[in-house]
MIZA-989883 format. One line per field, with one value per residue (C-alpha): residue number from 0; residue in one letter; x, y, z. Coordinates in nm, 3 decimals, padded with zeros to 5 digits. Layout:
! MIZA-989883
k	[NUM/...]
r	[A/...]
east	[X/...]
north	[Y/...]
up	[Z/...]
! end
This chain:
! MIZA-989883
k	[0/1/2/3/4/5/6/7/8/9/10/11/12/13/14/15/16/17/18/19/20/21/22/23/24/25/26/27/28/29/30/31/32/33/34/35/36/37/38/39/40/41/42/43/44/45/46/47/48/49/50/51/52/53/54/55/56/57/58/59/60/61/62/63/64/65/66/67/68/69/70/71/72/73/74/75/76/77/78/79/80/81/82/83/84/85/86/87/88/89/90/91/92/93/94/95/96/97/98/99/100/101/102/103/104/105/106/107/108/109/110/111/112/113/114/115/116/117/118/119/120/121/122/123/124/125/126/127/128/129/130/131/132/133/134/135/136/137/138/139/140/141/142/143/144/145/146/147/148/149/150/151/152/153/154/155/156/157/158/159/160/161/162/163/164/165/166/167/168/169/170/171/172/173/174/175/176/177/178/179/180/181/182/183/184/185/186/187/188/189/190/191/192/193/194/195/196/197/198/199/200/201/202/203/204/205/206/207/208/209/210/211/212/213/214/215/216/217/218/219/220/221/222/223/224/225/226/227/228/229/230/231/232/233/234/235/236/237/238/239/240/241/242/243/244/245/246/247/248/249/250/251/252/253/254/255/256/257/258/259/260/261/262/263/264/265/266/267/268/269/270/271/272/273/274/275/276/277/278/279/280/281/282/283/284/285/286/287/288/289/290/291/292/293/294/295/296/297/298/299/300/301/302/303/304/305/306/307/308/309/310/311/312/313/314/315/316/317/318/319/320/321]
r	[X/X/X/X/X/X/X/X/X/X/X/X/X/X/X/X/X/X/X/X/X/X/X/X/X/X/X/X/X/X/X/X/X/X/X/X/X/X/X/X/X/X/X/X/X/X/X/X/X/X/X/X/X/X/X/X/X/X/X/X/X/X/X/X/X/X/X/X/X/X/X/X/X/X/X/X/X/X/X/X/X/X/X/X/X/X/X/X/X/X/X/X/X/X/X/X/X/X/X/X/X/X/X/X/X/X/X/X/X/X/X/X/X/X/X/X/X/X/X/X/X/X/X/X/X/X/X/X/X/X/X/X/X/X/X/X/X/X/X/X/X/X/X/X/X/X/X/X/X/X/X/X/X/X/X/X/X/X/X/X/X/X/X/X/X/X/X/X/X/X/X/X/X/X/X/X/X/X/X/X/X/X/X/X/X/X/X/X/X/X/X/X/X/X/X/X/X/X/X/X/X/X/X/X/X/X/X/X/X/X/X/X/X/X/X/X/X/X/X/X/X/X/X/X/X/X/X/X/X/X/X/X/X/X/X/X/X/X/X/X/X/X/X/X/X/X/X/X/X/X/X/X/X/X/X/X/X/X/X/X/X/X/X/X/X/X/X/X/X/X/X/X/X/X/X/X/X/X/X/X/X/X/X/X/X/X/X/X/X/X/X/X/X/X/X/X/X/X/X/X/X/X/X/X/X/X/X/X/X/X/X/X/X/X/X/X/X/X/X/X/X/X]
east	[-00.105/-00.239/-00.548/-00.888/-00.980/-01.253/-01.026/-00.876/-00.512/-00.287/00.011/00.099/00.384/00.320/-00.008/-00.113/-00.353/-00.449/-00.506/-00.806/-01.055/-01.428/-01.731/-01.579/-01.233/-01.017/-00.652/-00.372/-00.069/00.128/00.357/00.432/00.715/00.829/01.194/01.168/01.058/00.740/00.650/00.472/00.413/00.357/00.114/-00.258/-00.316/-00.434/-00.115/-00.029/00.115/00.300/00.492/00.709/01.028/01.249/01.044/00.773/00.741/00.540/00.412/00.189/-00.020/00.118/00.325/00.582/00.847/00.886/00.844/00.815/00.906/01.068/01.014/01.216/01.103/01.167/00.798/00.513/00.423/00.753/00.648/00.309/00.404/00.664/00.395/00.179/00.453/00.442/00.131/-00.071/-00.151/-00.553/-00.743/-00.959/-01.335/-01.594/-01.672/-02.041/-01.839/-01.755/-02.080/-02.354/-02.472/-02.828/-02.838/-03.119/-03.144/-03.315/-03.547/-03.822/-04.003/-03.889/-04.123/-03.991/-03.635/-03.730/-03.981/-03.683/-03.467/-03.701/-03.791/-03.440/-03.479/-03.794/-03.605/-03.303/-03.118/-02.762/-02.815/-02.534/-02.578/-02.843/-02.778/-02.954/-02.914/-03.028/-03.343/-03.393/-03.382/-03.722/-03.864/-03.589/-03.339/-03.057/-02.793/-03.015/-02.807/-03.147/-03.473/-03.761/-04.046/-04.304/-04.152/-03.922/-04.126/-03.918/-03.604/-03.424/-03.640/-03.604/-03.185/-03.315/-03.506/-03.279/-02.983/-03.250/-03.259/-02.859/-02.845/-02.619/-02.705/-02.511/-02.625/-02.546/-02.371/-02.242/-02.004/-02.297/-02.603/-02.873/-02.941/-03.266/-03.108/-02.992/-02.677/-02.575/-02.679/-02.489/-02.174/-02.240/-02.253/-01.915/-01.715/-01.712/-01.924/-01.656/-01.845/-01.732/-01.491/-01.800/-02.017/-02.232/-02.319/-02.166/-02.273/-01.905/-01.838/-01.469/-01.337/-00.976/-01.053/-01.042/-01.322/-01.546/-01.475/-01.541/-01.917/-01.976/-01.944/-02.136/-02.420/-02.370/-02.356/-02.637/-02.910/-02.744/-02.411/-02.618/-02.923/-02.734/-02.641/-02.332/-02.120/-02.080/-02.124/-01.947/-02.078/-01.957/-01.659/-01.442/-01.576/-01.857/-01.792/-01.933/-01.857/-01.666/-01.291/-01.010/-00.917/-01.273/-01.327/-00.981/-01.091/-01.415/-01.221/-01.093/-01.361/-01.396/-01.268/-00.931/-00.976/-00.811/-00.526/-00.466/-00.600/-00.788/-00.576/-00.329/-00.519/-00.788/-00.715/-00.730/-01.090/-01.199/-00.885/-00.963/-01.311/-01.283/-01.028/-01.269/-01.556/-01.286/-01.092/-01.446/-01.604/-01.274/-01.306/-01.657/-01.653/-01.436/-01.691/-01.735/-01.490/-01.557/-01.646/-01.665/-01.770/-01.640/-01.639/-01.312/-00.980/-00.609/-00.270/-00.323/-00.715/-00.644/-00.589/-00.908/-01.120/-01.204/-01.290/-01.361/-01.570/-01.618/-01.826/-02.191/-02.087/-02.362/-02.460/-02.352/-02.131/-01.796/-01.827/-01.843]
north	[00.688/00.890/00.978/00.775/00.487/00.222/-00.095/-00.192/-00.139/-00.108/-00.117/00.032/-00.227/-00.346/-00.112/00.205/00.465/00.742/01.077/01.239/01.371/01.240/01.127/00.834/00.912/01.135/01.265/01.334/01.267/01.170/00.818/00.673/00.390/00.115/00.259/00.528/00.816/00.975/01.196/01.456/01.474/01.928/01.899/01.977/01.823/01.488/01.281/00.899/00.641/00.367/00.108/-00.189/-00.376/-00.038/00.125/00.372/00.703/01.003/01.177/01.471/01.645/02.037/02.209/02.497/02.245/01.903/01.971/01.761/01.682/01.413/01.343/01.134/00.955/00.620/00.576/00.610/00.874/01.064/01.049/01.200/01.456/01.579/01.573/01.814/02.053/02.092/02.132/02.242/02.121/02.009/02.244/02.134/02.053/02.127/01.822/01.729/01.664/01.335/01.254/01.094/01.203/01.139/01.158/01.016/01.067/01.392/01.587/01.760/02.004/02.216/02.011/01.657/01.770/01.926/01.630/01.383/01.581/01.594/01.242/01.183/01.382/01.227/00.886/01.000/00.918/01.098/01.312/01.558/01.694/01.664/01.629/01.875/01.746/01.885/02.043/02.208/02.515/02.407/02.642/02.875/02.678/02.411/02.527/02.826/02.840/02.963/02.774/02.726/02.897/02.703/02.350/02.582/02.844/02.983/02.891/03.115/02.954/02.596/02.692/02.788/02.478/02.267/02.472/02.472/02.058/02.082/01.961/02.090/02.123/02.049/02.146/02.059/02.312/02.293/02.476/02.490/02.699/02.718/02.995/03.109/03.169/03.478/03.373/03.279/03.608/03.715/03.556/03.585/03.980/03.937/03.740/03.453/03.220/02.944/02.933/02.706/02.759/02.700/03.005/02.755/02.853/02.662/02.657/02.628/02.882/02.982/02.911/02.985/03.335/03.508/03.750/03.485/03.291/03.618/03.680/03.280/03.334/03.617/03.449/03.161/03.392/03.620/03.304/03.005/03.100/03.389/03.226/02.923/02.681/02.470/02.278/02.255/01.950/02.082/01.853/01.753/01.998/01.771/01.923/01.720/01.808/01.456/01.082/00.804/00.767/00.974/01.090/01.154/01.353/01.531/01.631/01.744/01.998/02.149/02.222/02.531/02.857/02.876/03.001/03.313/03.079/02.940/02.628/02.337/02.104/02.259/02.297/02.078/01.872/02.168/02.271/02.105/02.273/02.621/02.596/02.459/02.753/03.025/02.879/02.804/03.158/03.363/03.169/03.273/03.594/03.592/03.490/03.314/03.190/02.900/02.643/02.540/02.210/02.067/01.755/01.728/01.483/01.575/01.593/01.744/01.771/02.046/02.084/01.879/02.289/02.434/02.176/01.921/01.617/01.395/01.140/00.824/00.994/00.827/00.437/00.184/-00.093/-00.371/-00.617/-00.561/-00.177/-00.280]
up	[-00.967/-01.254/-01.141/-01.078/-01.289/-01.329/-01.449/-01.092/-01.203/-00.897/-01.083/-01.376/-01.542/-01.860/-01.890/-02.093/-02.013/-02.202/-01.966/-02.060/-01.857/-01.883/-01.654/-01.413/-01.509/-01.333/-01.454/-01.211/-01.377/-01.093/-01.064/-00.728/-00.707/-00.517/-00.598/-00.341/-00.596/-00.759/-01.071/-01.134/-01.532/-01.525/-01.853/-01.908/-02.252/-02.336/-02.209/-02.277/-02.079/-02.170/-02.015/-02.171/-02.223/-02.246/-01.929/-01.860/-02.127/-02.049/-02.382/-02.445/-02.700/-02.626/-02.437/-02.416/-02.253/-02.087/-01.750/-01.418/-01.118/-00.903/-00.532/-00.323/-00.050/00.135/00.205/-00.027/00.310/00.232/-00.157/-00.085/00.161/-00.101/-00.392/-00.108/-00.024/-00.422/-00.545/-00.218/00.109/00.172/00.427/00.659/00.628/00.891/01.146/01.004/00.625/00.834/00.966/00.768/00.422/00.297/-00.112/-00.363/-00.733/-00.613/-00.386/-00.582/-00.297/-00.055/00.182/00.045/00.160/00.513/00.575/00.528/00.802/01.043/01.012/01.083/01.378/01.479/01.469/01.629/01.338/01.334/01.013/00.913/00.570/00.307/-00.109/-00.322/-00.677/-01.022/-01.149/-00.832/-01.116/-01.292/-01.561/-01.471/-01.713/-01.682/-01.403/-01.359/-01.006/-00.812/-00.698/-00.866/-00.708/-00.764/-00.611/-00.366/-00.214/00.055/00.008/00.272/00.513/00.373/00.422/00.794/00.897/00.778/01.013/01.309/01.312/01.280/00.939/00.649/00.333/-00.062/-00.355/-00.706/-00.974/-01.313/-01.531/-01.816/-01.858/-02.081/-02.294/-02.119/-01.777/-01.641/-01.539/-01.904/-01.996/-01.782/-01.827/-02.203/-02.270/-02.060/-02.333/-02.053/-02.266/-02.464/-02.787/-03.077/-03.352/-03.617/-03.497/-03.303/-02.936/-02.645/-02.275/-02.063/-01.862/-01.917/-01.564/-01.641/-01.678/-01.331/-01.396/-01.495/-01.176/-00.976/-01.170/-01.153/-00.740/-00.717/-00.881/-00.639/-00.377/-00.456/-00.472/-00.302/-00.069/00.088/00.225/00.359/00.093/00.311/00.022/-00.308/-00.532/-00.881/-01.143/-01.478/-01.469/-01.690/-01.859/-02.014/-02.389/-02.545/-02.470/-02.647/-02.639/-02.430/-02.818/-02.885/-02.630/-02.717/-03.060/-02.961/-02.711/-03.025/-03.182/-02.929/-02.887/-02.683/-02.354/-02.159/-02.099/-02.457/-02.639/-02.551/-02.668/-02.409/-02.130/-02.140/-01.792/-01.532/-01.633/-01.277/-01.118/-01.235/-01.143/-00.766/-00.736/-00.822/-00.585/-00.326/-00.314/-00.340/-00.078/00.142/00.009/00.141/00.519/00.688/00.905/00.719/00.571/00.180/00.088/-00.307/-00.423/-00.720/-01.058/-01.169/-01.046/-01.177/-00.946/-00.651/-00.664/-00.291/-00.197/-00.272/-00.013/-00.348/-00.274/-00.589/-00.613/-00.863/-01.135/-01.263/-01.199/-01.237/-00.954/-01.001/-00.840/-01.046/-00.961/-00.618]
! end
């Protein structure tokens, strides 16, 4: 339970965690038990764990009221299918998000990327879907959400080739933009922009405002979504606000403007929920022709709904993360 963590904890007696969400770590605040029972801890804010001689205690930073849930089950398979009726059921993913991915650190040409599928091909290598990571974007700014020109000439036709040798393609998207790109222009003259309480300029997009989700699709739409881009891989949407410690990272939250929900300090584990939601409904909105698929870095209770699958963060090789 509680989410994704790096430790190797299986079971939670004896231990504390504090629930904050960062790069590698995850927050679901959901318990399972051996006892026949699970619960679902209903608050966004920067939560604690603890666990000793008088039991397990639940505490968190904000909220309106203590609110949970508790799921009864014989089975941890009863548990789960409970905590699903609750919170949302997961859709279904096309058959090639099952095949074989090929990833690298990135691909810097739109002939680098094609070359590498049709080699594939040419080996008779089962391919399914390709990984488009960062600075893709070049000169045009950080998250620019559009191709760079110069290294990506054609990129409708780069979407195409890739489609003709039956490959799909991902492509990587934050929640941040620099100041130079259209897109935070954009979002900016709209009052979607979280800025910080000391007059400095931020970069997050305010994803739990619905009109901001709606203009942050069309602007995937309008460069990516449109010309063929498959899947999503949703970056960093924590969100990254600095690293060091689960309170760290709390207090840093603070230091920005509330968003159209309320404060950070209340809301700041369902950034990564809000933000799958708005890619997920628009692309739905959009076509049904093709299902939604998000990688994602971050994870709260329900995002399972919005085709969000989350993976371990930026981990390191070695044999102990192994």
């Amino acid at each position: 339970g509680l989410g994704q963590y790096q430790d190797g904890v299986m079971n939670y007696r004896g231990h504390d965690v504090v629930m904050v969400q960062e790069n590698t770590i995850a927050v679901v605040p959901f318990l399972i038990s051996t006892n026949g029972y699970g619960i679902l801890w209903d608050n966004y804010s920067m939560t604690k764990f603890h666990d000793g001689e008088d039991g397990a205690h639940l505490w968190s930073e904000a909220a309106d009221v203590i609110d949970y849930y508790v799921i009864a089950g014989e089975t941890f398979d009863e548990i789960i299918d409970g905590y699903r009726n609750l919170t949302g059921q997961a859709p279904m993913f096309g058959k090639w998000a099952f095949g074989y991915w090929q990833s690298k650190e990135r691909y810097r040409t739109q002939n680098e990327i094609i070359g590498v599928v049709k080699e594939y091909r040419d080996r008779k290598i089962p391919l399914d879907n390709i990984v488009q990571d960062w600075t893709y974007w070049g000169d045009l700014g950080w998250n620019a959400l559009d191709f760079d020109r110069k290294n990506f000439s054609d990129p409708p036709k780069m979407l195409k080739t890739i489609h003709d040798y039956n490959a799909h393609y991902l492509i990587s998207i934050w929640p941040v933009f620099d100041d130079s790109t259209e897109v935070y222009k954009d979002m900016d003259a709209n009052g979607f922009i979280i800025h910080r309480k000391d007059g400095k300029p931020g970069r997050l997009y305010d994803a739990y405002n619905e009109n901001a989700r709606k203009l942050y699709w069309q602007w995937l739409n309008k460069n990516l979504f449109s010309i063929g881009v498959d899947a999503w891989w949703m970056d960093a949407t924590e969100p990254e606000f600095v690293g060091g410690t689960p309170q760290e990272i709390a207090d840093e939250a603070k230091k920005y403007n509330d968003t159209a929900l309320g404060s950070w300090a209340k809301y700041m584990n369902s950034f990564s929920l809000m933000s799958c939601k708005g890619v997920y409904e628009n692309q739905r909105l959009a076509t049904d022709q093709k299902r939604v698929y998000i990688l994602t870095r971050s994870a709260y209770a329900g995002q399972q709904r919005y085709g969000a699958v989350t993976w371990s963060g930026d981990i390191h090789a070695s044999w102990q993360v192994l």
